[in-house]
C-alpha positions as CSV (number, residue, x, y, z in Angstrom):
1,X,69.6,171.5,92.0
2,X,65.9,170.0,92.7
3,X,66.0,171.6,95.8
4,X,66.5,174.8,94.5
5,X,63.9,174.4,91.5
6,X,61.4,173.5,94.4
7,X,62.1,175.9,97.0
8,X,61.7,178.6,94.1
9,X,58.2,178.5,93.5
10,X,55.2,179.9,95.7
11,X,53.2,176.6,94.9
12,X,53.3,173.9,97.3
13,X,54.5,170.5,95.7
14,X,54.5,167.6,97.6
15,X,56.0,164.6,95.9
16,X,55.8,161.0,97.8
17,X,56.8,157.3,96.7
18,X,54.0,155.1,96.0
19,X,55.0,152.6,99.2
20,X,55.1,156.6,101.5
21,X,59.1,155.8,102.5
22,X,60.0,159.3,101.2
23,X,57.7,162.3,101.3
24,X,60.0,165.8,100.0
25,X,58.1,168.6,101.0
26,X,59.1,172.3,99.1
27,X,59.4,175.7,100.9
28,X,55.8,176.4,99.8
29,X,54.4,173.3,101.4
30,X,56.4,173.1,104.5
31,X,55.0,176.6,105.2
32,X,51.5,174.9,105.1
33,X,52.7,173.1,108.7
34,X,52.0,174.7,112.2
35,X,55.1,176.3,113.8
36,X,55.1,173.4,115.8
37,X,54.8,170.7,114.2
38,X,57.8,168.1,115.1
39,X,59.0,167.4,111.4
40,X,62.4,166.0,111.8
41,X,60.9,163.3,113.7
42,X,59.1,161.7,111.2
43,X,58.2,157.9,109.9
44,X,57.0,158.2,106.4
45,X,54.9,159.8,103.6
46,X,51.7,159.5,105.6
47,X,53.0,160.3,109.0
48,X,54.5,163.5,107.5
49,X,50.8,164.2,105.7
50,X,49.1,163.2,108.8
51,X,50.6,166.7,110.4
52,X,48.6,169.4,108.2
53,X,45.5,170.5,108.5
54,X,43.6,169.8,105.8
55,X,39.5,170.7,105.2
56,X,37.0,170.4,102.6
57,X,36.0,172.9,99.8
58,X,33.9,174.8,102.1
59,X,36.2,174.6,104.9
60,X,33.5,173.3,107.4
61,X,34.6,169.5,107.9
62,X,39.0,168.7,108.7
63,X,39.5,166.0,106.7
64,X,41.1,162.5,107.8
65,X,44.7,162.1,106.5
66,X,43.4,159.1,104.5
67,X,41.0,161.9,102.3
68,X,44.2,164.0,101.3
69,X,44.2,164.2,97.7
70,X,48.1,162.8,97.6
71,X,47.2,160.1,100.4
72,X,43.9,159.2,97.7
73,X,46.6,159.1,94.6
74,X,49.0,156.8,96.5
75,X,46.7,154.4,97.2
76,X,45.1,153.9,93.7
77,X,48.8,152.5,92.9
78,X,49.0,150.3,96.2
């Protein structure tokens, strides 16, 4: 049912434990990865993160995995 719920929106959600064991990805967000990126052969949350491409506000500078806005939430709980 969660699934469904998820995969019915056009906003990407991203939700992740606090230690990064389990990382669920919707629709929307797994369309945010390249066509190639290996996702079934994943470790954790920040492995997972680690595969998109993520840059700044003025998209000039990629950011580092650790700058991700969900990799900066996670570890204010560490």
């Amino acid at each position: 049912m969660k699934d469904a719920l998820l995969d019915n929106t056009e906003v990407p959600i991203l939700a992740m434990w606090k230690d990064e064991s389990l990382t669920i990805p919707n629709k929307a967000a797994r369309r945010l990865f390249h066509p190639t990126a290996d996702l079934n052969n994943v470790k954790d949350g920040y492995d997972l993160v680690s595969k998109w491409h993520v840059w700044d506000e003025t998209f000039t500078m990629r950011l580092d995995p650790s700058e991700y806005p969900i990799s900066v939430l996670i570890s204010m709980y560490e």
